[in-house]
C-alpha positions in Angstrom: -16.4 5.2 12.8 -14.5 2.8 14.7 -13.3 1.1 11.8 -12.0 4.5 10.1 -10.1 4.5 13.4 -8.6 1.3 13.5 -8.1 1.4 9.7 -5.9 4.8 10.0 -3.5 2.4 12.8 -3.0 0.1 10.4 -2.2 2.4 8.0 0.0 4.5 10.5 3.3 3.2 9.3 2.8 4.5 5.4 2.5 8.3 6.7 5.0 10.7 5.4 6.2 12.7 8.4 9.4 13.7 10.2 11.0 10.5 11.9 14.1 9.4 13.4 13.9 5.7 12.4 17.0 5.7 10.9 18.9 5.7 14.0 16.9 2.9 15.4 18.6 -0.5 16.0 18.6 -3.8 13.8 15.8 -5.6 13.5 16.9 -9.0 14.6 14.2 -12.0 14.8 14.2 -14.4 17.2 14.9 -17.9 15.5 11.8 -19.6 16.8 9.6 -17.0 15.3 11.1 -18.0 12.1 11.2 -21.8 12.2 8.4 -24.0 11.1 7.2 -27.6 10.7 6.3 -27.2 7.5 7.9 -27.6 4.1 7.7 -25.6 0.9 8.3 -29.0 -1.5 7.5 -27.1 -4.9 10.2 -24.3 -3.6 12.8 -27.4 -3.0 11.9 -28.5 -6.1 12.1 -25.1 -8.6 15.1 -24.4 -6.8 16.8 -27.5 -7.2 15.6 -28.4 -11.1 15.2 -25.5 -12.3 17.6 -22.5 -10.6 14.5 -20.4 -10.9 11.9 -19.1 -7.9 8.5 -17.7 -9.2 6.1 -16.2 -6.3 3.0 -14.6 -6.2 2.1 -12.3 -2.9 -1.5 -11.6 -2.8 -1.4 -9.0 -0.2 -3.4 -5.9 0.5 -2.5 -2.1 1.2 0.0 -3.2 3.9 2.3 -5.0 0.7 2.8 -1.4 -0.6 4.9 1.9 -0.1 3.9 4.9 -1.4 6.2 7.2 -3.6 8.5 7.1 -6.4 10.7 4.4 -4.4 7.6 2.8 -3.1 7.3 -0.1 -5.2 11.2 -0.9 -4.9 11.3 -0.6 -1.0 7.6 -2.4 -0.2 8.6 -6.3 1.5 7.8 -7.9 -1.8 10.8 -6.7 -3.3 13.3 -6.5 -0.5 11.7 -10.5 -0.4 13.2 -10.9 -3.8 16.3 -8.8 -3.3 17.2 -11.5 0.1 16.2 -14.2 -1.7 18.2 -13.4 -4.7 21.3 -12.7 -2.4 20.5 -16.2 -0.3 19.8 -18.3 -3.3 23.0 -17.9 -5.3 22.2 -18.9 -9.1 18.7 -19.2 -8.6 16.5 -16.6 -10.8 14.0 -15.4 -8.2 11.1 -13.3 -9.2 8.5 -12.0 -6.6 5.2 -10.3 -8.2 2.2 -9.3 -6.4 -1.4 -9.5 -6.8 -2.7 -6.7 -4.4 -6.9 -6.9 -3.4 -7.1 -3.9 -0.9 -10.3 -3.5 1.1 -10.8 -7.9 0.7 -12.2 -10.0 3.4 -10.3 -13.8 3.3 -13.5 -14.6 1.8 -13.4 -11.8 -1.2 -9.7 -12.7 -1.5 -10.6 -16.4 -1.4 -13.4 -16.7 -4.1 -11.3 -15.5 -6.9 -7.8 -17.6 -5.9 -8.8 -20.2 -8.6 -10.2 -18.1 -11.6 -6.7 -16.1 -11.1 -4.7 -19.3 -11.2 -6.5 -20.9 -14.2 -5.8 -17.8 -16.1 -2.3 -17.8 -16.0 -0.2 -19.5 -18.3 1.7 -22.9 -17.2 5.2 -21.1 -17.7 3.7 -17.7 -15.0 2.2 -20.2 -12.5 4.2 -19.2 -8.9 5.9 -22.1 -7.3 4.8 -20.1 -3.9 1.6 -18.2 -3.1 2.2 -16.1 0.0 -1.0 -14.6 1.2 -1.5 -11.8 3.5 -4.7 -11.9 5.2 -6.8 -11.3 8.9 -6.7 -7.2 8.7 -9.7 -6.4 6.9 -11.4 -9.2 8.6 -10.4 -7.9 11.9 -11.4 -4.7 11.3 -14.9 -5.7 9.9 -15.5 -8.2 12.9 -16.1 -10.9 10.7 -17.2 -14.1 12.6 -13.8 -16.2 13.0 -15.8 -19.6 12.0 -16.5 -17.6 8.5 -12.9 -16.2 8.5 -12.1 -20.2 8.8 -14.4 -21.3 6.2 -13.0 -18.2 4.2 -9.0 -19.4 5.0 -9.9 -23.1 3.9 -11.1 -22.1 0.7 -8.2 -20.1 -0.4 -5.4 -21.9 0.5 -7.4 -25.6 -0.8 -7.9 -23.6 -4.3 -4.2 -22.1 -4.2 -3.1 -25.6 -3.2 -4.8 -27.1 -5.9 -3.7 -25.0 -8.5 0.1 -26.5 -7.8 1.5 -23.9 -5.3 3.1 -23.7 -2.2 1.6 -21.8 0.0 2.4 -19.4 3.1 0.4 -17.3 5.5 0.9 -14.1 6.6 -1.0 -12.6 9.4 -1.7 -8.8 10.7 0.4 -6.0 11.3 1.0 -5.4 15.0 0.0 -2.0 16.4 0.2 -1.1 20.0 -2.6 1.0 20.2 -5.3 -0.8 17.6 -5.4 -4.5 20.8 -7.5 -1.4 22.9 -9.6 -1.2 19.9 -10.4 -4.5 18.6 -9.9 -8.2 19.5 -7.0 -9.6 16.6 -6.3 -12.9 19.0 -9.7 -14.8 17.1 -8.0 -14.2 14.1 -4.1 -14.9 14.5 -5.3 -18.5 16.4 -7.3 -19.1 13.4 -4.5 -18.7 11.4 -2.1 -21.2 13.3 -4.8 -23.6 13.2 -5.3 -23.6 9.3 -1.8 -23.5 8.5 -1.3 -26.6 10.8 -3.9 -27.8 9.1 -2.7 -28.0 5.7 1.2 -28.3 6.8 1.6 -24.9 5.4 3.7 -21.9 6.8 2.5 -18.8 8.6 4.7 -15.9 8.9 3.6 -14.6 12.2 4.0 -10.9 11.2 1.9 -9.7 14.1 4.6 -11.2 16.7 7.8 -10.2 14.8 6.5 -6.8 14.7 5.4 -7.0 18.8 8.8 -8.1 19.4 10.3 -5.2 17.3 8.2 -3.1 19.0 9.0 -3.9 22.5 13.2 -4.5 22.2 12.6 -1.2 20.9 13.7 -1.7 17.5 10.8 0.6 16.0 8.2 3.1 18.1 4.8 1.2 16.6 3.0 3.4 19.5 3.5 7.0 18.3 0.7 8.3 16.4 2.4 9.4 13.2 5.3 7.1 11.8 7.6 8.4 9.0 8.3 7.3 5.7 11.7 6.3 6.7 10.5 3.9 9.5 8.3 2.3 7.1 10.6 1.2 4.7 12.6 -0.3 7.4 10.0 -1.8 8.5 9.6 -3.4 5.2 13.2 -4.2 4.7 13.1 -5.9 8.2 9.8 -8.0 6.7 11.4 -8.8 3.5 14.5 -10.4 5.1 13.1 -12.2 7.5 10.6 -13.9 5.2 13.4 -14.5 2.9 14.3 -16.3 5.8 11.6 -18.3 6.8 11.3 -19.4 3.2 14.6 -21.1 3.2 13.7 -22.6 6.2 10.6 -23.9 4.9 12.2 -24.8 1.4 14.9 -27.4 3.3 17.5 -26.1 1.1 21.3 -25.0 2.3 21.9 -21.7 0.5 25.8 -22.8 1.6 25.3 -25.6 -1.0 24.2 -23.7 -3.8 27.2 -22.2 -3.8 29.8 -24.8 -3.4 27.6 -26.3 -6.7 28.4 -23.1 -8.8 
């Protein structure tokens, strides 16, 4: 039971009701929220030699909108759209490999088959995978969400990719029902770890929440906040990808 309940919070934002988000504010993010240590070589690299961006966002539910829209308006492709905009002459496709329902570890063990399947020319310069809610909401032990975590990102790093973490959606009322810290820390550690990013969606979306950019706390969201809440994702991974990729979007265009 309480994971039906903590499951529907997470889920809150995809609801189709009433709502009044479009008169909410930006979405600005604080710059230290975005920045990060670590670099996205392969992105410098695809960007620079061959004006073409391929990534791959294994993701769950949260990656997706419902509705006839849905697919066009989920952070994936507002992602490409930023990118596309801040990477002038650069071919950028974003795909996404969606496992629903997966622990890390369920996600994890099939990174490598996926990888080896695809064909050398469809191979993403950048994996960005979203991870921690199922695990979260299925207790999993934090050293197994670890073991799970080093698994993936070793097999995605392997395979030739970049890779980027995202972590869990923030909701108000779901820190009353189950302990997410564990799992964010976890997060931070393995990412330093490998020198990889981590997208620290659960504190964007606190700080959203609380400069009262969107209501996270009401108990039914609409459809409308939830694709600006996606929007607002998309861009500001587009801009912590820049970041990590050490390129100077200004540059790109002086080269046209």
């Amino acid at each position: 039971m309480k994971a039906l309940l903590v499951a529907g919070l997470f889920a809150a934002l995809l609801v189709t009701a009433p709502s009044r988000a479009e008169d909410a504010p930006g979405c600005a993010v604080p710059a230290y929220l975005l920045a990060t240590e670590s670099a996205l070589p392969k992105v410098a690299d695809a960007i620079k030699t061959r004006k073409r961006l391929d990534i791959l966002v294994a993701g769950s539910g949260s990656s997706t909108l419902p509705g006839s829209d849905g697919a066009s308006m989920s952070y994936p492709s507002r992602l490409e759209a930023a990118l596309r905009e801040a990477l002038a002459g650069v071919t950028v496709n974003v795909r996404t490999e969606l496992r629903p329902k997966k622990t890390a570890a369920e996600a994890a063990q099939g990174f490598g088959q996926m990888m080896d399947k695809l064909p050398p020319d469809q191979k993403p310069d950048l994996v960005i995978w979203q991870t921690g809610t199922v695990d979260a909401i299925r207790s999993v032990d934090p050293d197994d969400f670890r073991t799970a975590l080093d698994a993936g990102v070793e097999a995605l790093q392997k395979s030739g990719s970049d890779v980027l973490l995202i972590n869990l959606q923030y909701n108000p009322r779901m820190e009353t029902m189950l302990s997410v810290g564990p799992y964010n820390d976890t997060m931070r550690v393995v990412a330093q770890q490998y020198e990889v990013p981590m997208f620290d969606r659960f504190s964007i979306m606190r700080h959203w929440n609380d400069a009262g950019d969107f209501d996270l706390f009401g108990s039914v969201h609409g459809y409308g906040m939830a694709k600006r809440v996606h929007d607002c994702i998309g861009r500001a991974l587009a801009a912590m990808v820049v970041e990590a990729s050490r390129i100077n979007p200004a540059e790109l265009r002086i080269q046209r």
